[in-house]
PyMOL Python script that loads the backbone (N, CA, C, O; Angstrom):
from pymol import cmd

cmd.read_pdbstr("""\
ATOM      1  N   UNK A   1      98.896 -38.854 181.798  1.00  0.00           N
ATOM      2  CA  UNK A   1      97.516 -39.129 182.138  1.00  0.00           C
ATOM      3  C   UNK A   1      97.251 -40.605 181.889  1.00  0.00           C
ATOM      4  O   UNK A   1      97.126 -41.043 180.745  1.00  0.00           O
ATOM      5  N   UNK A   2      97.164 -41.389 183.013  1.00  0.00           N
ATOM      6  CA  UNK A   2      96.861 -43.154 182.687  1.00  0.00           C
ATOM      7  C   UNK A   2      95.289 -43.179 182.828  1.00  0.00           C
ATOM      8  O   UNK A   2      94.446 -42.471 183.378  1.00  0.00           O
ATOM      9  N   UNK A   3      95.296 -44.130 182.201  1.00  0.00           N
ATOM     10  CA  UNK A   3      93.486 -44.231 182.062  1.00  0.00           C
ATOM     11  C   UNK A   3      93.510 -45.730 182.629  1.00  0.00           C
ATOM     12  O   UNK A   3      94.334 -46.621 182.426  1.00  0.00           O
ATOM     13  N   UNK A   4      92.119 -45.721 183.556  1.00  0.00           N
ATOM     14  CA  UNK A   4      91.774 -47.057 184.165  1.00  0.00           C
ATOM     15  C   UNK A   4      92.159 -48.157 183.504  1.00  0.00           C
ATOM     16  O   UNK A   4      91.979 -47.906 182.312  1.00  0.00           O
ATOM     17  N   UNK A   5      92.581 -49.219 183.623  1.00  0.00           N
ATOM     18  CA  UNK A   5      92.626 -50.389 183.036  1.00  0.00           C
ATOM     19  C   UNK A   5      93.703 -50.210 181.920  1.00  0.00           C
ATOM     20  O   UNK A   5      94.394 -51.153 181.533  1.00  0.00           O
ATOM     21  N   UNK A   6      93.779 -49.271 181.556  1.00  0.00           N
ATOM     22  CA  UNK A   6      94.466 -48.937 180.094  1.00  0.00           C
ATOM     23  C   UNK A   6      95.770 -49.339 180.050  1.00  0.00           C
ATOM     24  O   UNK A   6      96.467 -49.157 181.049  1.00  0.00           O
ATOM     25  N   UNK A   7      96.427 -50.075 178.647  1.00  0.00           N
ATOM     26  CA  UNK A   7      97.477 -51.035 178.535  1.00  0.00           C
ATOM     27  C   UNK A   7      98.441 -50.013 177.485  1.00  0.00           C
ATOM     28  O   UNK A   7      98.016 -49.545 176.429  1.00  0.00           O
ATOM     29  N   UNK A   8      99.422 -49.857 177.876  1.00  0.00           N
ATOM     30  CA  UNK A   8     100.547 -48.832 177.382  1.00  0.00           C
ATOM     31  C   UNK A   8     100.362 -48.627 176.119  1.00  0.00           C
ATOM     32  O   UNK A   8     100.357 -47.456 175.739  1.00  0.00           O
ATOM     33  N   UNK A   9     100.197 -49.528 175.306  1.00  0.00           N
ATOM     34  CA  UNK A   9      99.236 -48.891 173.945  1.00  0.00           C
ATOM     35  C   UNK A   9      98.150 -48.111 173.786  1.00  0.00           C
ATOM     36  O   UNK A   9      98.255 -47.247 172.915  1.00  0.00           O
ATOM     37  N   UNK A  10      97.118 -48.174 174.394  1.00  0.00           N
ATOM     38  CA  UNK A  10      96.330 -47.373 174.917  1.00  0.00           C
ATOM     39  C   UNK A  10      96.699 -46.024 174.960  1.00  0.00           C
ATOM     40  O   UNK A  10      96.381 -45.120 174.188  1.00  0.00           O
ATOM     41  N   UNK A  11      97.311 -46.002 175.820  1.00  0.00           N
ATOM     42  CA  UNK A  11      98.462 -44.415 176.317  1.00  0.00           C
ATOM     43  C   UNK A  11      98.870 -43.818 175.142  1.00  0.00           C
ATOM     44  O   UNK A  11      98.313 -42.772 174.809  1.00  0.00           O
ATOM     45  N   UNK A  12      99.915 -44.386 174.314  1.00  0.00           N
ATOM     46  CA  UNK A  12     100.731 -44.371 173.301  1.00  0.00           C
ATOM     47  C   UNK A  12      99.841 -43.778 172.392  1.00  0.00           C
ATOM     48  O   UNK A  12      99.949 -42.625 171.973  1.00  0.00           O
ATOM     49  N   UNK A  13      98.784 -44.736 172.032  1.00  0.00           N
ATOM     50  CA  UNK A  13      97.751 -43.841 171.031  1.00  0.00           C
ATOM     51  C   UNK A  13      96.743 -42.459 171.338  1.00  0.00           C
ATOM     52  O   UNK A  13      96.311 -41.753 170.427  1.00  0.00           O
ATOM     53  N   UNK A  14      96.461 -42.222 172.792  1.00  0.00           N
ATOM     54  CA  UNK A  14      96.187 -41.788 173.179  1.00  0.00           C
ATOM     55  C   UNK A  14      96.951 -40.022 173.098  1.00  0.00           C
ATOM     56  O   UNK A  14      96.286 -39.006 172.892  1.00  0.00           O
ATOM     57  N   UNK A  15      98.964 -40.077 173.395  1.00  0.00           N
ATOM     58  CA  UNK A  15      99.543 -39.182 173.187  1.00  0.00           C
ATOM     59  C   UNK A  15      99.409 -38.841 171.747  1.00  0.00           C
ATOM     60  O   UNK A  15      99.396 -37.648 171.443  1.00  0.00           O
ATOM     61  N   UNK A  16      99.303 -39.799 170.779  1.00  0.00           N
ATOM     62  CA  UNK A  16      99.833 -39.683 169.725  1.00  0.00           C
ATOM     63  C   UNK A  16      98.292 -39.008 168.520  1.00  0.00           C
ATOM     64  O   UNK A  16      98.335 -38.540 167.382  1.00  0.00           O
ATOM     65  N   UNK A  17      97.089 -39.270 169.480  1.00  0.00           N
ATOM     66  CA  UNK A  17      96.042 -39.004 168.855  1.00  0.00           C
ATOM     67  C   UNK A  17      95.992 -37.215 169.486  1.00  0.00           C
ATOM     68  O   UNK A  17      95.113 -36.421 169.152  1.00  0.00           O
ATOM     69  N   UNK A  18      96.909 -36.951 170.242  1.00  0.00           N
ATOM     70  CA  UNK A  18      96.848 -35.370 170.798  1.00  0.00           C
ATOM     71  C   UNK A  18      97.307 -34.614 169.978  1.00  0.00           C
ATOM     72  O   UNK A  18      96.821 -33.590 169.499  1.00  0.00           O
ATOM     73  N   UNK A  19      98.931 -35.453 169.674  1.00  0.00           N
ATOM     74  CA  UNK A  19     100.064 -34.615 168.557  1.00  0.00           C
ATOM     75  C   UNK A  19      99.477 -34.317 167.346  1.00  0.00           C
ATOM     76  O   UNK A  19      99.877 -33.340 166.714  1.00  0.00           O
ATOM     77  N   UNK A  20      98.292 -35.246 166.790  1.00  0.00           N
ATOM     78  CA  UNK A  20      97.792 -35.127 165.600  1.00  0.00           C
ATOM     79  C   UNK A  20      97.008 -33.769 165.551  1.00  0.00           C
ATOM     80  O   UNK A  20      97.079 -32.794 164.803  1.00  0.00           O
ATOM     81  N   UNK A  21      96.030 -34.162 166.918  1.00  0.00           N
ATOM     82  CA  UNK A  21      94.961 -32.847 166.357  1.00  0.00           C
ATOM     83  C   UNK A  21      95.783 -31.450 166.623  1.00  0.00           C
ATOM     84  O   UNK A  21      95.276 -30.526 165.986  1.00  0.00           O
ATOM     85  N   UNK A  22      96.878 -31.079 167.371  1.00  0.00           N
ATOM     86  CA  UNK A  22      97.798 -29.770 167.377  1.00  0.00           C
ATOM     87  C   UNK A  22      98.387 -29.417 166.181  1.00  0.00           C
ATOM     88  O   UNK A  22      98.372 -28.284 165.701  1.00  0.00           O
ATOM     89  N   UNK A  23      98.988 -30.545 165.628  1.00  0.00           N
ATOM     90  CA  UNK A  23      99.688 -30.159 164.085  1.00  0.00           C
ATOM     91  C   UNK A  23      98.788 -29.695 163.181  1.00  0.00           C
ATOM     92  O   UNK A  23      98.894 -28.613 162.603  1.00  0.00           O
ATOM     93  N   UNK A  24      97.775 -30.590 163.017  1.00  0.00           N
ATOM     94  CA  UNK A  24      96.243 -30.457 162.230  1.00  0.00           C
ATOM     95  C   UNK A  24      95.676 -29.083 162.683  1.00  0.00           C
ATOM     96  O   UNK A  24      95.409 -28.382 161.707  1.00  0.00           O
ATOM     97  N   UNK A  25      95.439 -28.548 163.765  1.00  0.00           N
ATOM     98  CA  UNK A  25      95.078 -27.191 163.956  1.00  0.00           C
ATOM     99  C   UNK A  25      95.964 -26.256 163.729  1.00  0.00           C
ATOM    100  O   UNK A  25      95.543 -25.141 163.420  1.00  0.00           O
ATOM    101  N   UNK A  26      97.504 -26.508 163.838  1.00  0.00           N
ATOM    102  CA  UNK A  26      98.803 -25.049 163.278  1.00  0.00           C
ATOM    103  C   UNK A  26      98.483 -25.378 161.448  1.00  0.00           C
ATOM    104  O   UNK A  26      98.267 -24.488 160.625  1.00  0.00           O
ATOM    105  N   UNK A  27      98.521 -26.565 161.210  1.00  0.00           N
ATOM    106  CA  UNK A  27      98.782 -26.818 159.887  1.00  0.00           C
ATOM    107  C   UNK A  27      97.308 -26.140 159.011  1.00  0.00           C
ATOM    108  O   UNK A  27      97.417 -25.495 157.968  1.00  0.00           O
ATOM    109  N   UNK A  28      95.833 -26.478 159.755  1.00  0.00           N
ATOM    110  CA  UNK A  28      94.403 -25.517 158.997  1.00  0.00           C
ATOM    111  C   UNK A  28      94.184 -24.421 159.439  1.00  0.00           C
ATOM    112  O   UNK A  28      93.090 -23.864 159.345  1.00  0.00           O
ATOM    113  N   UNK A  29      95.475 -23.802 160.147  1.00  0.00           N
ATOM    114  CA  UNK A  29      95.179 -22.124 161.193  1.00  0.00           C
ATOM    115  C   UNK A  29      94.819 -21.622 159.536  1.00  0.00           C
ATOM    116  O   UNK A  29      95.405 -22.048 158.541  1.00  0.00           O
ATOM    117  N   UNK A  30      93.633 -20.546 159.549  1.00  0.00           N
ATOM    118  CA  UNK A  30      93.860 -19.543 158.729  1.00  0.00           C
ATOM    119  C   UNK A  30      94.527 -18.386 158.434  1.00  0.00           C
ATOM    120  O   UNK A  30      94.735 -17.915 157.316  1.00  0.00           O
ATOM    121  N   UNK A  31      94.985 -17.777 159.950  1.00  0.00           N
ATOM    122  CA  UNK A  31      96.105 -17.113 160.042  1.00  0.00           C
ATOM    123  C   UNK A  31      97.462 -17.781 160.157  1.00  0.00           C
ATOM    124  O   UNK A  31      97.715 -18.937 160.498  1.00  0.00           O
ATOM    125  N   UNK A  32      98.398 -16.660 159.745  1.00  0.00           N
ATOM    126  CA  UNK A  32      99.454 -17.364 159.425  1.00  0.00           C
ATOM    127  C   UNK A  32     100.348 -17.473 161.062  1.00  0.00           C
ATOM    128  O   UNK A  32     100.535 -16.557 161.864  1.00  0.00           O
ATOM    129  N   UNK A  33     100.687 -18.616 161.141  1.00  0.00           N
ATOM    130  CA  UNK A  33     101.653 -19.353 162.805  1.00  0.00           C
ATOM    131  C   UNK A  33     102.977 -18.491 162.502  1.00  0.00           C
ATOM    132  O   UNK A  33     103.310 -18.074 161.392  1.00  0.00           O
ATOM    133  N   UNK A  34     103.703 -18.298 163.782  1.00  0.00           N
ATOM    134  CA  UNK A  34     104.973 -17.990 163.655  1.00  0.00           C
ATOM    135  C   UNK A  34     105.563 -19.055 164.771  1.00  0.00           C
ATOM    136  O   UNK A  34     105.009 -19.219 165.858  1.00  0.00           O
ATOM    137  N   UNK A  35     106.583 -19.654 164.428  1.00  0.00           N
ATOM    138  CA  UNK A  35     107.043 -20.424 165.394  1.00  0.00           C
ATOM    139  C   UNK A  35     108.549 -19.406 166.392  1.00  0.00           C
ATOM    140  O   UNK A  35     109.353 -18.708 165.775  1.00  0.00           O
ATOM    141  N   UNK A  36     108.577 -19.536 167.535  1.00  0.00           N
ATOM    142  CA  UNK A  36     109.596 -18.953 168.340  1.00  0.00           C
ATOM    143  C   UNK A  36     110.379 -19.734 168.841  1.00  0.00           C
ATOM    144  O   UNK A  36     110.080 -20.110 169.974  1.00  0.00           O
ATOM    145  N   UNK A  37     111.774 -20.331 168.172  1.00  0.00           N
ATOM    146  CA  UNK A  37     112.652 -21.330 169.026  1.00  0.00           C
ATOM    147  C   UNK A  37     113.858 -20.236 169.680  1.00  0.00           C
ATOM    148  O   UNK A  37     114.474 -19.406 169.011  1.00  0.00           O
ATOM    149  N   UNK A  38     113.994 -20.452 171.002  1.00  0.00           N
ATOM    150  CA  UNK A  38     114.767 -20.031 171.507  1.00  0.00           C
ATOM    151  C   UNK A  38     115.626 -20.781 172.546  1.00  0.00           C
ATOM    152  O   UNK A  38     115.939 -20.330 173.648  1.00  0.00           O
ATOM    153  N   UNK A  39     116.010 -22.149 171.980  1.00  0.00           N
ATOM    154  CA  UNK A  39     116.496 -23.181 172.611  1.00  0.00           C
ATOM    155  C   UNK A  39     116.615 -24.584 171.464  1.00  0.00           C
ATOM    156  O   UNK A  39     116.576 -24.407 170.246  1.00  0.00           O
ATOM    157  N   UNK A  40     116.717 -25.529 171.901  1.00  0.00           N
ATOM    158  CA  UNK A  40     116.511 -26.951 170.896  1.00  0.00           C
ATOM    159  C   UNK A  40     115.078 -27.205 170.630  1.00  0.00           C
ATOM    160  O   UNK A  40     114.299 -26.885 171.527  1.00  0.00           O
ATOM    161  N   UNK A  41     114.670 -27.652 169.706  1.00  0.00           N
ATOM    162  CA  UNK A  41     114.035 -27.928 169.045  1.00  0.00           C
ATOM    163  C   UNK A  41     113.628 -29.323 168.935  1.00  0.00           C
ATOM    164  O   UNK A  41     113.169 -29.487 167.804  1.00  0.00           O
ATOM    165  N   UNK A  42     113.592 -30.499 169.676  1.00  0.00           N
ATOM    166  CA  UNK A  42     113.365 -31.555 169.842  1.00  0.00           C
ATOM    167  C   UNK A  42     112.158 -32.337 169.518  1.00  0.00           C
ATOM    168  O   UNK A  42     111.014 -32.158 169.937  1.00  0.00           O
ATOM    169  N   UNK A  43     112.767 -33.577 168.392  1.00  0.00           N
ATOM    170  CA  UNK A  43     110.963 -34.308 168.557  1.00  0.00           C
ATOM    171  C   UNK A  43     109.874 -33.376 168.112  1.00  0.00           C
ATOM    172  O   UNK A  43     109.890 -32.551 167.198  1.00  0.00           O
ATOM    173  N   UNK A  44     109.216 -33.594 168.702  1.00  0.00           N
ATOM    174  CA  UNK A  44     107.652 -33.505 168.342  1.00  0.00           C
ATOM    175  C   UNK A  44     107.341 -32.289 168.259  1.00  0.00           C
ATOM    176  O   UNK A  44     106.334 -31.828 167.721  1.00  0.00           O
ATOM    177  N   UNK A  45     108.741 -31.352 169.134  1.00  0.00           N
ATOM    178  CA  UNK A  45     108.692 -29.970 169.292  1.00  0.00           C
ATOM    179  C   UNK A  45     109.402 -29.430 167.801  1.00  0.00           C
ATOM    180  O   UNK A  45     109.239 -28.371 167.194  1.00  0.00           O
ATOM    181  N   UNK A  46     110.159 -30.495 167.527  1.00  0.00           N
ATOM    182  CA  UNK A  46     110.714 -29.750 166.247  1.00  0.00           C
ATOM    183  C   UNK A  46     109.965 -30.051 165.133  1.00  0.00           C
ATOM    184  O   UNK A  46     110.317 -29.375 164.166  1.00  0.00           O
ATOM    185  N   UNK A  47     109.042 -30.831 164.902  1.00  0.00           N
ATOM    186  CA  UNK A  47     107.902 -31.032 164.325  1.00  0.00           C
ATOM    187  C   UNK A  47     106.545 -29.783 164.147  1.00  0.00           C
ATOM    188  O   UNK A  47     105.812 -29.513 163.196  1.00  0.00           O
ATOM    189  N   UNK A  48     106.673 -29.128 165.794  1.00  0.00           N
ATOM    190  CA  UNK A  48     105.512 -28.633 165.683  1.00  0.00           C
ATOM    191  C   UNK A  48     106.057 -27.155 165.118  1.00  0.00           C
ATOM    192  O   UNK A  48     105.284 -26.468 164.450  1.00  0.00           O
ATOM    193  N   UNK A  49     107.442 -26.675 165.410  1.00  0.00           N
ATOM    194  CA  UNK A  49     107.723 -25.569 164.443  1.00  0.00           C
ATOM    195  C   UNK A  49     107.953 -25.906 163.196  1.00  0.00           C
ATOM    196  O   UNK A  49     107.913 -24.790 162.678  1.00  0.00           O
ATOM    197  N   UNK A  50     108.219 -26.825 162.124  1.00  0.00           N
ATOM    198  CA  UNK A  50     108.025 -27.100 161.041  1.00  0.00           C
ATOM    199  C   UNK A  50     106.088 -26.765 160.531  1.00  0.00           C
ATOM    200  O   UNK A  50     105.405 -26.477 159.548  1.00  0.00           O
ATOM    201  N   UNK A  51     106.004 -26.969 161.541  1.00  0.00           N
ATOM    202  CA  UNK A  51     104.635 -26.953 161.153  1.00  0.00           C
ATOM    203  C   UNK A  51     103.833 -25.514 160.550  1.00  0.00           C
ATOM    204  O   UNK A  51     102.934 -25.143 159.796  1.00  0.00           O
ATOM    205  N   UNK A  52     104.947 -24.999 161.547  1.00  0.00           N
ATOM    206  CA  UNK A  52     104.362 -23.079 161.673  1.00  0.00           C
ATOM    207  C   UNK A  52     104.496 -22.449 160.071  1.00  0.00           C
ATOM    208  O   UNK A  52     104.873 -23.221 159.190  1.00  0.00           O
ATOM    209  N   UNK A  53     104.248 -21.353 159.809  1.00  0.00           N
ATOM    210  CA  UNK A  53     104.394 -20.776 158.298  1.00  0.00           C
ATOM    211  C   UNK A  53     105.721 -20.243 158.364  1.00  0.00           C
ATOM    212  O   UNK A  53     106.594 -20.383 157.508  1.00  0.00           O
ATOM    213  N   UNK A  54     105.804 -19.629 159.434  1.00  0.00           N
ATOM    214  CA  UNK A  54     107.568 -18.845 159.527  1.00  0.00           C
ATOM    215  C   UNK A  54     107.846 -19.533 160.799  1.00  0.00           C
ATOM    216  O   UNK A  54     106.920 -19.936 161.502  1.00  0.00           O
ATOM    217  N   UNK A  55     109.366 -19.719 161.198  1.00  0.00           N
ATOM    218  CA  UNK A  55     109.998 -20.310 162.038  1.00  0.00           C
ATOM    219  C   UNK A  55     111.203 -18.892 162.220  1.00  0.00           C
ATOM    220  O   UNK A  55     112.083 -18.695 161.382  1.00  0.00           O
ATOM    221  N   UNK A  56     111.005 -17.988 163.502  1.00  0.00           N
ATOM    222  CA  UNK A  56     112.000 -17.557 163.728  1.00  0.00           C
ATOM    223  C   UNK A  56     112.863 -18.111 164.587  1.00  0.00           C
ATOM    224  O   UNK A  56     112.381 -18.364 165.691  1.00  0.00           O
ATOM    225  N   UNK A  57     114.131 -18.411 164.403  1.00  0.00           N
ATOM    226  CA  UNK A  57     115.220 -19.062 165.731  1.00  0.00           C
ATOM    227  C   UNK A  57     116.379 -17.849 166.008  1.00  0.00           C
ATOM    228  O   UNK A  57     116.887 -16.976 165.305  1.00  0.00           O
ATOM    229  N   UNK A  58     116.524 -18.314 167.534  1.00  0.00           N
ATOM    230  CA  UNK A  58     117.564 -17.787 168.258  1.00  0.00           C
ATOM    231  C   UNK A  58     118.855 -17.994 167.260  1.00  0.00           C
ATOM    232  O   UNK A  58     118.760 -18.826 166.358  1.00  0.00           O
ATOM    233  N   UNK A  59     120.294 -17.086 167.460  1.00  0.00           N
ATOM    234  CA  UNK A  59     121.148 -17.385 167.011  1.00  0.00           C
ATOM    235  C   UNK A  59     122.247 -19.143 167.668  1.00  0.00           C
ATOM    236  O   UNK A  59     123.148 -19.746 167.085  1.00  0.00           O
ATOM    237  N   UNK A  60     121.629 -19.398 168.957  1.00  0.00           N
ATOM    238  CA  UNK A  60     121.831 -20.470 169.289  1.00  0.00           C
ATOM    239  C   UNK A  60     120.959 -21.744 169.321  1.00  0.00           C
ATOM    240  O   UNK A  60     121.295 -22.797 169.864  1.00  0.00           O
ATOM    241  N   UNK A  61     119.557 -21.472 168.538  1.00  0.00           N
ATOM    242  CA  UNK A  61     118.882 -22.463 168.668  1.00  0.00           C
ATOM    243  C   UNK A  61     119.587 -23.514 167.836  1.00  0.00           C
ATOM    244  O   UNK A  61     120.716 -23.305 167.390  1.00  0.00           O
ATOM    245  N   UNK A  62     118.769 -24.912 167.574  1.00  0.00           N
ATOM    246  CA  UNK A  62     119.006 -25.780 166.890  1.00  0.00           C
ATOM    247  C   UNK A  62     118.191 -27.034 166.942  1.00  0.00           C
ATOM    248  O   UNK A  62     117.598 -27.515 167.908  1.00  0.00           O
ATOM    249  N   UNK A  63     118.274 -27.457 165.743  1.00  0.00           N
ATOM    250  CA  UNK A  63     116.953 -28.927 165.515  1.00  0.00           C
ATOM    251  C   UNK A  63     117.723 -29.912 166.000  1.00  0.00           C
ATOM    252  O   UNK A  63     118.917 -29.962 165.706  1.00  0.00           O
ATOM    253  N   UNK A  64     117.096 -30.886 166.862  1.00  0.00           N
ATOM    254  CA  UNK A  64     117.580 -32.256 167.403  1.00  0.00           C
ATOM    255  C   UNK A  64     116.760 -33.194 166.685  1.00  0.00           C
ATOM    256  O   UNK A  64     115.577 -33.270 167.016  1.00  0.00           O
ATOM    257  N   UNK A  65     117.174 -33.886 165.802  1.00  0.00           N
ATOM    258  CA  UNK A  65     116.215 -35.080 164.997  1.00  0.00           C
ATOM    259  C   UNK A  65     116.440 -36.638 166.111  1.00  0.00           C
ATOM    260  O   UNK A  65     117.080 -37.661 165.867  1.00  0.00           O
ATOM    261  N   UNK A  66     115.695 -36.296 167.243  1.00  0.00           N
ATOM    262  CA  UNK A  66     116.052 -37.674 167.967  1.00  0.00           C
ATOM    263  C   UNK A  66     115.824 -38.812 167.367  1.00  0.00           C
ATOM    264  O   UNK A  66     116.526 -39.792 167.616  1.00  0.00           O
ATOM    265  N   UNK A  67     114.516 -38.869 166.231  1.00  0.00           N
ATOM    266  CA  UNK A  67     113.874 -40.622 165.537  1.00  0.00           C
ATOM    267  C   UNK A  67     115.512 -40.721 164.684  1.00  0.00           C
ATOM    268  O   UNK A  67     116.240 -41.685 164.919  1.00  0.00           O
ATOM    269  N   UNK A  68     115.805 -39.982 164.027  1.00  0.00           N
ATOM    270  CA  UNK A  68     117.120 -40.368 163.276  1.00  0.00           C
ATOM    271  C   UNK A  68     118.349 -40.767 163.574  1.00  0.00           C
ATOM    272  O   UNK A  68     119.081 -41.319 162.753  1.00  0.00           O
ATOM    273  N   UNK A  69     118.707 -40.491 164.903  1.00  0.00           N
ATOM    274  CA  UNK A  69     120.037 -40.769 166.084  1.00  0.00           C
ATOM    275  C   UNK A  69     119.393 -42.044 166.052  1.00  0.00           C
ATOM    276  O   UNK A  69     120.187 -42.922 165.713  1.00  0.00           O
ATOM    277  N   UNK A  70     117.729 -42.647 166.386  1.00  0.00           N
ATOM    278  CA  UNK A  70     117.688 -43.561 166.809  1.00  0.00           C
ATOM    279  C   UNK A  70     117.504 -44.630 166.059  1.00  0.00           C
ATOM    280  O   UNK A  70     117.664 -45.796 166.420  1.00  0.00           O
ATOM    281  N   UNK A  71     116.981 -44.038 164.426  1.00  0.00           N
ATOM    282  CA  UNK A  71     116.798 -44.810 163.282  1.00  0.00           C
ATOM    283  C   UNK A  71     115.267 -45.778 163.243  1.00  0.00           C
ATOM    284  O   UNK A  71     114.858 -46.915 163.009  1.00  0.00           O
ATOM    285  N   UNK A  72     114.862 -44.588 163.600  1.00  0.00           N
ATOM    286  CA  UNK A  72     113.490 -45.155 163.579  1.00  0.00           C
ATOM    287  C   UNK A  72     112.666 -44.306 162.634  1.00  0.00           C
ATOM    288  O   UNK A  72     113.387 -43.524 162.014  1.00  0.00           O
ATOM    289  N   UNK A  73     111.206 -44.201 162.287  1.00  0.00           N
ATOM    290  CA  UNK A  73     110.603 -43.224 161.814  1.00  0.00           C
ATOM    291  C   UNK A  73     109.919 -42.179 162.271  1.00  0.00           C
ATOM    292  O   UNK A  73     109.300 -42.390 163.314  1.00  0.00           O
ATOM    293  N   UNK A  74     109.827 -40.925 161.723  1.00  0.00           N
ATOM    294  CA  UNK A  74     109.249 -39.726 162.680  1.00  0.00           C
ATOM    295  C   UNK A  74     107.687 -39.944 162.721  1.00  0.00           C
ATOM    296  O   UNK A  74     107.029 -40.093 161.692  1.00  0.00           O
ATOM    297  N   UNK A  75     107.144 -39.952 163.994  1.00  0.00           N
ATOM    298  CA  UNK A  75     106.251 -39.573 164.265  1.00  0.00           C
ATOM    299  C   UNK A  75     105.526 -38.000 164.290  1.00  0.00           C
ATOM    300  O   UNK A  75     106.239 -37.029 164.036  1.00  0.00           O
ATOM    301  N   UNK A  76     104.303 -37.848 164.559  1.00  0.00           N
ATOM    302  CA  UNK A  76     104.099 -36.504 164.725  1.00  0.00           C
ATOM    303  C   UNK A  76     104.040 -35.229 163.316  1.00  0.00           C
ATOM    304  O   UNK A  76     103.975 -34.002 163.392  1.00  0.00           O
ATOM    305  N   UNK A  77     104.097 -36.153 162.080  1.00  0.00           N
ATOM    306  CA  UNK A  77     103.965 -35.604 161.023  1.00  0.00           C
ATOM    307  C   UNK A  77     105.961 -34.749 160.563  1.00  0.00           C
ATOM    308  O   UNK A  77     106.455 -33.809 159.940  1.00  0.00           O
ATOM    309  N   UNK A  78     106.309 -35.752 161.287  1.00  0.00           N
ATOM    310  CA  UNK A  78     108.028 -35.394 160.909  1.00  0.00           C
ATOM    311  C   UNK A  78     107.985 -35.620 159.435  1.00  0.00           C
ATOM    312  O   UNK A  78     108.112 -34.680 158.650  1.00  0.00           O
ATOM    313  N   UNK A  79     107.791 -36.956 159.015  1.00  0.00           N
ATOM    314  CA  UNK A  79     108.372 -37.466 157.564  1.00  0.00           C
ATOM    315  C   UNK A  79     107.455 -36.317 156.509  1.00  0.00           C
ATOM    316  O   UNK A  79     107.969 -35.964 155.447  1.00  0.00           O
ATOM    317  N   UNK A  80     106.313 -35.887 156.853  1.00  0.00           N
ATOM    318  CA  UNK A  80     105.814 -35.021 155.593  1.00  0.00           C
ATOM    319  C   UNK A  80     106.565 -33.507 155.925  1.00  0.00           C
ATOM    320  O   UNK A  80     107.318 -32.870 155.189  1.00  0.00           O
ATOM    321  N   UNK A  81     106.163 -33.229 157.065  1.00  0.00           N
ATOM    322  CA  UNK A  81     106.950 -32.081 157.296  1.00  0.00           C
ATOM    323  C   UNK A  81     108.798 -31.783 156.969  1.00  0.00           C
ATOM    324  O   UNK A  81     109.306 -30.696 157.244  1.00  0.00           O
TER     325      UNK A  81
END
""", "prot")
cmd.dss("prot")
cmd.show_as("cartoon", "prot")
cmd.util.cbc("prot")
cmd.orient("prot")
């Protein structure tokens, strides 16, 4: 979604102000989340099942830590999670 005029930072904060309020709503659910991986787990996606109270996975799933291959820091509430 580009916004008029808007300069790739813009954007950037824009995705990144989305990821917040999703984690922030699994993370103050009052009921308890179950996360369902039935594939990789990537990024922001593997973030957002950390997030859940229980995480069930496939016998072939698996976590991809892409910020760490790349040596950067996790976004998306990786580093607390």
């Amino acid at each position: 979604m580009a916004l008029p005029n808007a300069c790739h930072g813009d954007v950037a904060r824009s995705v990144a102000a989305g990821w917040q309020r999703v984690l922030t709503a699994v993370l103050d659910c009052d009921k308890p989340v179950i996360a369902a991986v039935n594939g990789t787990a990537a990024g922001a996606g593997m973030h957002l099942a950390l997030a859940a109270d229980v995480v069930v996975m496939a016998e072939s799933a698996g976590w991809y830590r892409v910020f760490v291959r790349r040596a950067i820091v996790p976004d998306g509430g990786g580093a607390y999670l």
